[in-house]
C-alpha positions as CSV (number, residue, x, y, z in Angstrom):
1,X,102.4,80.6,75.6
2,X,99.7,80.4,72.7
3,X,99.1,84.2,71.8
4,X,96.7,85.8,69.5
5,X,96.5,89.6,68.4
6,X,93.6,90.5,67.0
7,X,94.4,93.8,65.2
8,X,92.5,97.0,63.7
9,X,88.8,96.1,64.9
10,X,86.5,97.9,66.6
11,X,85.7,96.3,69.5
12,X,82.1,96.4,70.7
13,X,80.6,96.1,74.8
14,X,77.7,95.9,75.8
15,X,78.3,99.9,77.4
16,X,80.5,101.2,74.6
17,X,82.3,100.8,71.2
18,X,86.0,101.6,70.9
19,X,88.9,101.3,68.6
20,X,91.3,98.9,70.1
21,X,93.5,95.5,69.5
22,X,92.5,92.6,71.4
23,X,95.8,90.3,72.9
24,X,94.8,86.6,73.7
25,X,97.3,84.5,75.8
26,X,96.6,81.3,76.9
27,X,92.8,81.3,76.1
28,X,92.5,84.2,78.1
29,X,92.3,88.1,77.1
30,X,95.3,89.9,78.4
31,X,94.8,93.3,77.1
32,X,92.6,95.1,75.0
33,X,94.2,98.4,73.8
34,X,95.4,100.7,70.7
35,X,98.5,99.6,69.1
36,X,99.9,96.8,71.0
37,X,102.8,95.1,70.4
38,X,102.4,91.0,69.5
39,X,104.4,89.0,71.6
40,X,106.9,86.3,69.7
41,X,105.6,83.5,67.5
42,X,102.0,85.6,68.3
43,X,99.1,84.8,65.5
44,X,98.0,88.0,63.8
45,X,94.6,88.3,62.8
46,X,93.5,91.5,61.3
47,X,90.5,93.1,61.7
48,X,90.3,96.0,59.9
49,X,87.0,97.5,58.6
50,X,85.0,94.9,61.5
51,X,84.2,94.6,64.7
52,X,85.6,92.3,67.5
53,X,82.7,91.4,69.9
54,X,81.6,88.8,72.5
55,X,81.4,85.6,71.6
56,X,77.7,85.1,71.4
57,X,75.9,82.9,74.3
58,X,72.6,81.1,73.5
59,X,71.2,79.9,76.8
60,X,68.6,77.7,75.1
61,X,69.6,74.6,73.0
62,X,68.5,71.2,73.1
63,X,71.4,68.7,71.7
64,X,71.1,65.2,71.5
65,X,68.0,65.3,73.0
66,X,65.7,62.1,73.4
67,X,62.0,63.9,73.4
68,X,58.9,62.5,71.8
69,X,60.0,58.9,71.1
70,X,63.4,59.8,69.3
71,X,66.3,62.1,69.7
72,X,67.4,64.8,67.7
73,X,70.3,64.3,64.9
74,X,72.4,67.4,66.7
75,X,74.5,65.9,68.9
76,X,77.0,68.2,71.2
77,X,79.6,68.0,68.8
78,X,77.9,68.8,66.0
79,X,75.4,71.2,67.2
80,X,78.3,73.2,68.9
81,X,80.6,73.2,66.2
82,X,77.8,74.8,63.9
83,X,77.0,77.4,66.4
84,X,80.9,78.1,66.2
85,X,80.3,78.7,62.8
86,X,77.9,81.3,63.7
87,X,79.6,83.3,66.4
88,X,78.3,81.4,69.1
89,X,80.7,80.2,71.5
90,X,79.2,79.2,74.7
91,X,75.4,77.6,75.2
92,X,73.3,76.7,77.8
93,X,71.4,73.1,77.0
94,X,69.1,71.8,79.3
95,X,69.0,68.1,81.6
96,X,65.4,67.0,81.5
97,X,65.0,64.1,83.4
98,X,62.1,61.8,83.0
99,X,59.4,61.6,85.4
100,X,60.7,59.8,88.8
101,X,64.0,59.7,87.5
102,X,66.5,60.9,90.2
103,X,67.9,64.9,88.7
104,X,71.5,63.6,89.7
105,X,70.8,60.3,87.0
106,X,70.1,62.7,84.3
107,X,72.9,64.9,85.0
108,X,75.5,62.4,84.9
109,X,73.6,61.5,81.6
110,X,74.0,64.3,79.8
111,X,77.0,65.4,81.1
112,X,78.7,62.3,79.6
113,X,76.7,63.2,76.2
114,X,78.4,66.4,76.6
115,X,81.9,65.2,76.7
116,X,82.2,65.7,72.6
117,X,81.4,69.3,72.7
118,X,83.2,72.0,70.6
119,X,82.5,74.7,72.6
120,X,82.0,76.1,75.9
121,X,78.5,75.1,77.6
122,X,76.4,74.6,80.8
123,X,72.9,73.1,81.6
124,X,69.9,74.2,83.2
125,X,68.6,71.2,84.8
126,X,64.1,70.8,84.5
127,X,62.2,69.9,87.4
128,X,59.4,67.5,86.2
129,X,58.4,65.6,89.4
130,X,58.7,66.3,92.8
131,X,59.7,64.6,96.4
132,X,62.6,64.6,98.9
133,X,65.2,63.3,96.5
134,X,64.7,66.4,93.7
135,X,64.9,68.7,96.7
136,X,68.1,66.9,97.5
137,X,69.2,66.7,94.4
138,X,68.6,70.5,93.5
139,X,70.7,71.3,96.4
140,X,74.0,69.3,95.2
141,X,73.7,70.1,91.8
142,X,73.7,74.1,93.2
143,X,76.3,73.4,95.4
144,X,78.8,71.0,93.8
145,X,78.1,71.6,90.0
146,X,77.5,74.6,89.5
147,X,73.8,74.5,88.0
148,X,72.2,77.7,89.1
149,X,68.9,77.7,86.8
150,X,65.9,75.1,86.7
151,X,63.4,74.8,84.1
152,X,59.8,73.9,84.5
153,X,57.5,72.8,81.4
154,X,53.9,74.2,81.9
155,X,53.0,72.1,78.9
156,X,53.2,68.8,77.8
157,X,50.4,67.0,79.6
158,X,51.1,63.6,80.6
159,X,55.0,63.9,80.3
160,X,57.0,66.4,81.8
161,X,54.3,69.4,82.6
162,X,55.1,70.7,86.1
163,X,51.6,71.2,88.0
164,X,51.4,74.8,90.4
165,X,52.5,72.2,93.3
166,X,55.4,71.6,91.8
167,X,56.3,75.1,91.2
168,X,55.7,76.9,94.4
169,X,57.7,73.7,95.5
170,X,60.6,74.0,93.0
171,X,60.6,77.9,93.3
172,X,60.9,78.2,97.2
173,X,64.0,75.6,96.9
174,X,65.3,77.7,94.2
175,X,65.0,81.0,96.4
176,X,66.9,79.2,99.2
177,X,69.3,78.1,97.0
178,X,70.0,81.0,94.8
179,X,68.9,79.8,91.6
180,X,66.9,80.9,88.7
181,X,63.8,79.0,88.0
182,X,63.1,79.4,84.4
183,X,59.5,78.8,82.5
184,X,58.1,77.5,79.5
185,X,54.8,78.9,79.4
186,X,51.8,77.3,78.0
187,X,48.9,76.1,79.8
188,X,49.4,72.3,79.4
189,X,45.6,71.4,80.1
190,X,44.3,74.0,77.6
191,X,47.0,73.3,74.9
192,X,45.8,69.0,75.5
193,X,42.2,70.1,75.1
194,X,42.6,72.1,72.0
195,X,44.3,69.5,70.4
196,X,41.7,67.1,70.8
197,X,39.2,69.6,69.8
198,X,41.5,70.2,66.8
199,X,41.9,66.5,65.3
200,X,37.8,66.3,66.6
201,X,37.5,68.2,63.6
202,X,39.4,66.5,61.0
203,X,42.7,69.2,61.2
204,X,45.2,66.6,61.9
205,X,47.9,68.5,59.9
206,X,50.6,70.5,60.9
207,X,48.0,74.0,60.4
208,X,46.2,72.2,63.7
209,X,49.8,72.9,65.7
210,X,49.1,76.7,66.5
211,X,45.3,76.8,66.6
212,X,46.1,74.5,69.9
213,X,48.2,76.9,71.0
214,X,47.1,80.2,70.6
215,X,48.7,83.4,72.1
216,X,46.1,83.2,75.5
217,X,47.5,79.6,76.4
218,X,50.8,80.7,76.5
219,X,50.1,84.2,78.1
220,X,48.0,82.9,81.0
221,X,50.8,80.3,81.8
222,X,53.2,83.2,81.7
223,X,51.1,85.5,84.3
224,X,50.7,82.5,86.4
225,X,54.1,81.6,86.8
226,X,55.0,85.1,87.2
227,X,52.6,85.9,90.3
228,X,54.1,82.9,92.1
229,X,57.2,84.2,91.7
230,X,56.3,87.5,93.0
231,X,54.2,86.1,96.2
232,X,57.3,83.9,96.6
233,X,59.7,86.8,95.9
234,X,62.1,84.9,93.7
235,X,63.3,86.0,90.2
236,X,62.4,84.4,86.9
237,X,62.9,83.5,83.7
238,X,60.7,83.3,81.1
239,X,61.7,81.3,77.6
240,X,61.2,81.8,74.3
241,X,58.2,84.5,74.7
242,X,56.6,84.1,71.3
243,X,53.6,86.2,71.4
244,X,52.7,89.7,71.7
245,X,50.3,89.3,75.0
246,X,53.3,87.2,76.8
247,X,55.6,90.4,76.1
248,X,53.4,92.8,77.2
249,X,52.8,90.6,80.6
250,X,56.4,90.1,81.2
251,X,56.1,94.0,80.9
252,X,53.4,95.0,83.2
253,X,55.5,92.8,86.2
254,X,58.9,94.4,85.7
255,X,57.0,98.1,85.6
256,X,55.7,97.2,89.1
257,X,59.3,96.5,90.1
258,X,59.4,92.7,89.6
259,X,62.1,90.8,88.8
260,X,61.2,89.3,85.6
261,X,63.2,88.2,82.4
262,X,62.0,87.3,79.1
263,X,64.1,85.3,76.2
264,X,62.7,85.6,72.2
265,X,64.0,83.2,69.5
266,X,65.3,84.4,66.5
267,X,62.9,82.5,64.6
268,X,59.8,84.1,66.8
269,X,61.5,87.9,65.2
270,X,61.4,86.8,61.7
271,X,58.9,83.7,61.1
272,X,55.3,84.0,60.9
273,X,52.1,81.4,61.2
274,X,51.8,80.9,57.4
275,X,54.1,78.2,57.1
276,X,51.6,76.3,58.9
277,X,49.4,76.5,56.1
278,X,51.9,75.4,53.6
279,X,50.4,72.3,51.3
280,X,53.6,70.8,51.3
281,X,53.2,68.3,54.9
282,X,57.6,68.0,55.2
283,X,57.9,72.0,54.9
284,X,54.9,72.9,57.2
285,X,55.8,69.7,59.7
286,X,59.7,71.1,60.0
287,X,58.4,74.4,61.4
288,X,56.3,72.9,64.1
289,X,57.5,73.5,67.6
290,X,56.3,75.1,70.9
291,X,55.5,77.7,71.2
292,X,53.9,77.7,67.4
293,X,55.4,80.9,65.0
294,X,52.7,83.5,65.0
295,X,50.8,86.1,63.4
296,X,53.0,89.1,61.8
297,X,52.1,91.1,64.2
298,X,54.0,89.4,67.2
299,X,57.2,90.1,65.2
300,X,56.8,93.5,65.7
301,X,55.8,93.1,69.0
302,X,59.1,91.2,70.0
303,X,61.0,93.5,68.5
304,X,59.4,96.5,70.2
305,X,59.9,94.7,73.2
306,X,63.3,94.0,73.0
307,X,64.3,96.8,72.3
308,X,62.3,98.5,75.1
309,X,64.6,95.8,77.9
310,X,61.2,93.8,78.5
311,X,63.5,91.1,76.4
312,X,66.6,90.7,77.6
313,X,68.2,87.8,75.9
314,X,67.9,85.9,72.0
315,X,68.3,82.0,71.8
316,X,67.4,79.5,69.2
317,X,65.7,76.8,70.9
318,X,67.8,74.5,68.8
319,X,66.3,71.2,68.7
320,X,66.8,69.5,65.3
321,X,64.8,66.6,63.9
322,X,65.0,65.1,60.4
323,X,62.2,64.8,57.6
324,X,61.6,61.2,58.1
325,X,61.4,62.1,62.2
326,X,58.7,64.4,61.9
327,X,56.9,62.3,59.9
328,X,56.0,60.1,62.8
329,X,52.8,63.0,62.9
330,X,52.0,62.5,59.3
331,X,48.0,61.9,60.5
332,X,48.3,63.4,63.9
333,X,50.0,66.9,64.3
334,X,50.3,66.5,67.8
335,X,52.8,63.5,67.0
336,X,55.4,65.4,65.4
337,X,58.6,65.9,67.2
338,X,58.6,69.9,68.3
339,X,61.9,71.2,67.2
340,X,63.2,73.5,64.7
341,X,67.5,74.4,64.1
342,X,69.1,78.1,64.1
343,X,72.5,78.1,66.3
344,X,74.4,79.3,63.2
345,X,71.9,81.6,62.2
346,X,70.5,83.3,65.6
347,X,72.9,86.2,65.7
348,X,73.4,86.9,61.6
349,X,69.7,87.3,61.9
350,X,70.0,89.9,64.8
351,X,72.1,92.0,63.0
352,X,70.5,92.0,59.8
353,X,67.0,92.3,61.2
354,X,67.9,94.2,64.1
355,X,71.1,96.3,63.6
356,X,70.9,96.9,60.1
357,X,67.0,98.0,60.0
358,X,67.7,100.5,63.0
359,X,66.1,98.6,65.7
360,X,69.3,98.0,68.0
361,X,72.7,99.3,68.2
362,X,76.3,97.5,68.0
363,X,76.3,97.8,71.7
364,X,72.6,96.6,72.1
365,X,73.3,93.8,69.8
366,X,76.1,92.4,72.0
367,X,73.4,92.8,75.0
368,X,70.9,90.8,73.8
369,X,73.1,88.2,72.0
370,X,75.9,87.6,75.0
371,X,76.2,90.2,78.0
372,X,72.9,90.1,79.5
373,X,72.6,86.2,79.3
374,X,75.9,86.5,81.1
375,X,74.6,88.5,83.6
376,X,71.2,86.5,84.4
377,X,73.3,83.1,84.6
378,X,76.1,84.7,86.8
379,X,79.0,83.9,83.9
380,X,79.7,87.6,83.8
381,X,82.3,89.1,83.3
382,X,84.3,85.5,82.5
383,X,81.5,85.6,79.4
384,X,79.8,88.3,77.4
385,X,82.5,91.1,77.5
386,X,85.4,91.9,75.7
387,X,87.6,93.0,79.0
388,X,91.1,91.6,80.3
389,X,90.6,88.7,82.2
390,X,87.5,87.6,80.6
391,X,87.5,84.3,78.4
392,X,89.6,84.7,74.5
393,X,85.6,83.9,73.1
394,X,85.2,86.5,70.7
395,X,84.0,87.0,67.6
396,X,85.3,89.0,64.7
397,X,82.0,90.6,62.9
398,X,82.0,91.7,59.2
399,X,79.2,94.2,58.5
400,X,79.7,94.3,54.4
401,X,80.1,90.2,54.9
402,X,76.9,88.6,52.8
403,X,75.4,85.0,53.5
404,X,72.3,83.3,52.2
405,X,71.3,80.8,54.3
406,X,70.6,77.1,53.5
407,X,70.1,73.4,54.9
408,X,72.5,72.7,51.6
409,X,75.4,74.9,53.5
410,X,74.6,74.6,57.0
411,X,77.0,73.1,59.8
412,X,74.1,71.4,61.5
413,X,73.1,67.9,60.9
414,X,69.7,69.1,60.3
415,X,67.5,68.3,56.5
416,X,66.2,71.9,56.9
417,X,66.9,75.3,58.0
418,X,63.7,77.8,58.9
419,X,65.8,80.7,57.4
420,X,66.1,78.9,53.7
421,X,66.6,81.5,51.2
422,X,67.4,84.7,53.8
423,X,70.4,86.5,52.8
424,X,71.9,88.7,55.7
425,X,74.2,91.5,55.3
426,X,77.0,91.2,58.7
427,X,78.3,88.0,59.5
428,X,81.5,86.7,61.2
429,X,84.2,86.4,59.6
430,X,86.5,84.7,62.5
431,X,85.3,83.0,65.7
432,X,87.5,82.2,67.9
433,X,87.4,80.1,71.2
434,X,89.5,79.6,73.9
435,X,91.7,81.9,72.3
436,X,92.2,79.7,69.2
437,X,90.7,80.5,65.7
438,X,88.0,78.0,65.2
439,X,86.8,79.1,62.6
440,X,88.0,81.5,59.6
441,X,86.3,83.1,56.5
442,X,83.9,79.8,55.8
443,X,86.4,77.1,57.3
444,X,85.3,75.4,60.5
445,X,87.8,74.1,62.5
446,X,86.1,73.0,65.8
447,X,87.5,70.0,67.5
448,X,85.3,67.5,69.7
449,X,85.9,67.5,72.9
450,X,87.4,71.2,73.5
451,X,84.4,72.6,75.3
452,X,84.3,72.8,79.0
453,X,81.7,72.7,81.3
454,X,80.9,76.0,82.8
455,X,79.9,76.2,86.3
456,X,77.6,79.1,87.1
457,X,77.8,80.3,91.1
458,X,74.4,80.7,92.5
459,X,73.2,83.9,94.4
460,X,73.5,86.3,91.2
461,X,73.1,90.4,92.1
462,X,69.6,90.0,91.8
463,X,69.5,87.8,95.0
464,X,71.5,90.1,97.1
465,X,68.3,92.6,95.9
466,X,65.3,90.6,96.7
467,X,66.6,89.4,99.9
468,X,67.0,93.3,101.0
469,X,63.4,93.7,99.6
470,X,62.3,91.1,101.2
471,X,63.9,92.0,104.9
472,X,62.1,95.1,104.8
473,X,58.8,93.8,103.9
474,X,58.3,90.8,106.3
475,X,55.6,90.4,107.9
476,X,55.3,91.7,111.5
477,X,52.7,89.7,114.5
478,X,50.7,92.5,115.7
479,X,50.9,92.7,120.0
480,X,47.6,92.3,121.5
């Protein structure tokens, strides 16, 4: 047996903090308890003074991605081993098919891309066409591999943008089949106009990327998506909410009871529009993705709404392209690869900006970063606690532990890092996966090829509560 005691933390759930030891055998947590005994040849790690949490979850990356004409330099090995690095131990990346190509295709594709992975991960799979095949197709990958989240782009005109048909089609086979369909929300016709009106008037630069995109492109597309979901009576997901107006929408709907769920980026807490303006076209190019960093006040926003529960999950959107990449828009902003790193730095960032400034708890902090993705993508309680029987992914957090962050230091294979210069107080000291250490005080040890795919069972709780809903609200023929 391969045992590891991890000794004189604190260890932090979601629910409560407690003062216990943590005994991993066989990749698996076997007890969690005061004062427990190691078992024989048994690795001691010890934890005193720090905390022993979840290992995080980021349920939006993008790894070896082929988007916009090239593919980013992360690949799953890489990309995986620097979210190791950073407490992250499991991630959700996405299959986006092309247009016409069969889902199943694309699956195999990336699943194979997958095979060199460091960590734990799984995939929602996008829906950017429609026919007999992709409702096929959604039902196997449901059914045999364990895929119980779709994705649908509402921008990117001419490429994968999924039109309303498409979604009431795609969310109806996602009801029956007990899957989450998940958004990203921008109005694809407005965001192609602005841009057109944009370079119309000589702003080609990267400062042209969010004055196409303002906060009503990507709000509307939100409220849209979310009323289909409610006439259709299916839950859903909404990514990377980056503006104030999307918040306060995602809101309104779950304070009339609807089952809606909102995702913020680290980078959306903590980044503002002004790098846009930047004279310098690499720095200002390297922060362009979708949707664009806003005005300050959004920050606040997010935050107010995460901590209210309107935001239930953090992610990174990881999606890493070089200098020389992003040059391809050197005289067209719209040409430049959308993409920005942070799975090493999403939940260093949380803490600092969130638990150390008041704003969320320990036990909030391990919500938003782990348990409550978990829960939405049915991998609870294997994921996201620190319970026996649940997986040996933990992380072992230093509060006093101090790290300035840099593309110089960074395990990603990224030129840049949109948290240069931020130094963060709390930071892991350990992260372990599968109950091995992987990595320890600054050493990364991942290995290629020791993540495993996660399959996710469809028909999560929520399910179970919108078909009760929607039994005693159907519709009755009046007798005449």
């Amino acid at each position: 047996m391969k045992s590891l005691l991890i000794r004189g933390g604190t260890v932090v759930n979601a629910d409560r903090e407690q003062r216990a030891d943590v005994l991993c055998v066989n990749g698996v947590i076997a007890e969690v308890g005061e004062a427990l005994s190691a078992p024989m040849g048994a690795t001691i790690l010890e934890a005193g003074g720090q905390y022993v949490m979840p290992g995080g979850i980021d349920p939006h990356t993008h790894m070896n991605f082929p988007f916009m004409g090239t593919r980013t330099v992360d690949d799953f090995y890489s990309g995986t081993a620097a979210g190791l690095a950073g407490g992250t131990t499991s991630i959700i990346d996405f299959v986006i098919p092309d247009p016409q190509q069969p889902l199943m295709d694309a699956y195999r594709q990336w699943r194979q891309w997958a095979e060199v992975a460091a960590s734990d991960y799984s995939f929602h799979v996008a829906i950017t066409w429609w026919g007999e095949s992709v409702h096929a197709d959604m039902g196997t990958l449901v059914r045999e591999e364990g895929v119980n989240s779709f994705k649908h782009f509402m921008a990117y005109k001419n490429a994968i943008m999924c039109d309303d048909e498409t979604l009431v089609n795609s969310f109806r086979r996602a009801l029956a089949l007990g899957a989450m369909p998940t958004v990203h929300a921008e109005n694809g016709e407005l965001v192609f106009l602005l841009q057109q009106e944009m370079k119309a008037q000589g702003i080609t630069g990267p400062e042209g990327h969010p004055l196409s995109r303002p906060p009503a492109v990507e709000a509307e597309a939100a409220q849209r998506a979310i009323a289909i979901a409610d006439v259709l009576n299916v839950p859903i997901y909404v990514v990377h909410v980056s503006s104030a107006e999307t918040a306060e929408a995602i809101a309104r709907a779950r304070a009339r009871g609807q089952r809606v769920y909102g995702e913020v980026l680290a980078g959306h807490l903590v980044v503002d529009d002004s790098v846009y303006r930047d004279p310098r076209f690499e720095f200002a190019a390297a922060h362009v993705m979708s949707p664009p960093f806003r005005a300050k006040g959004h920050q606040e926003a997010l935050w107010r709404h995460l901590q209210a529960g309107a935001l239930q999950t953090t992610a990174t959107d990881h999606c890493t392209f070089c200098a020389a990449q992003k040059a391809a828009g050197r005289l067209d902003f719209s040409k430049i690869p959308n993409g920005t790193g942070g799975v090493e730095e999403r939940m260093a960032v949380l803490w600092d900006a969130g638990v150390n400034s008041g704003r969320l708890t320990p036990s909030e902090f391990v919500s938003v970063t782990s348990a409550n993705a978990a829960k939405l993508f049915n991998l609870y309680p294997r994921k996201g606690c620190v319970a026996k029987g649940a997986d040996a992914d933990l992380v072992v957090w230093d509060p006093a532990g101090t790290k300035t962050f840099s593309a110089a230091s960074q395990h990603s294979k990224g030129d840049f890092n949109i948290f240069e210069g931020r130094t963060v107080t709390g930071v892991p000291s350990h992260t372990i996966s599968q109950g091995t250490v992987v990595f320890a005080q600054g050493e990364l040890r991942a290995e290629a090829g020791a993540g495993r795919y996660l399959k996710r069972p469809a028909f999560g709780p929520q399910f179970t509560a919108l078909g009760r809903k929607a039994a005693l609200a159907a519709p009755v023929a009046v007798a005449r």
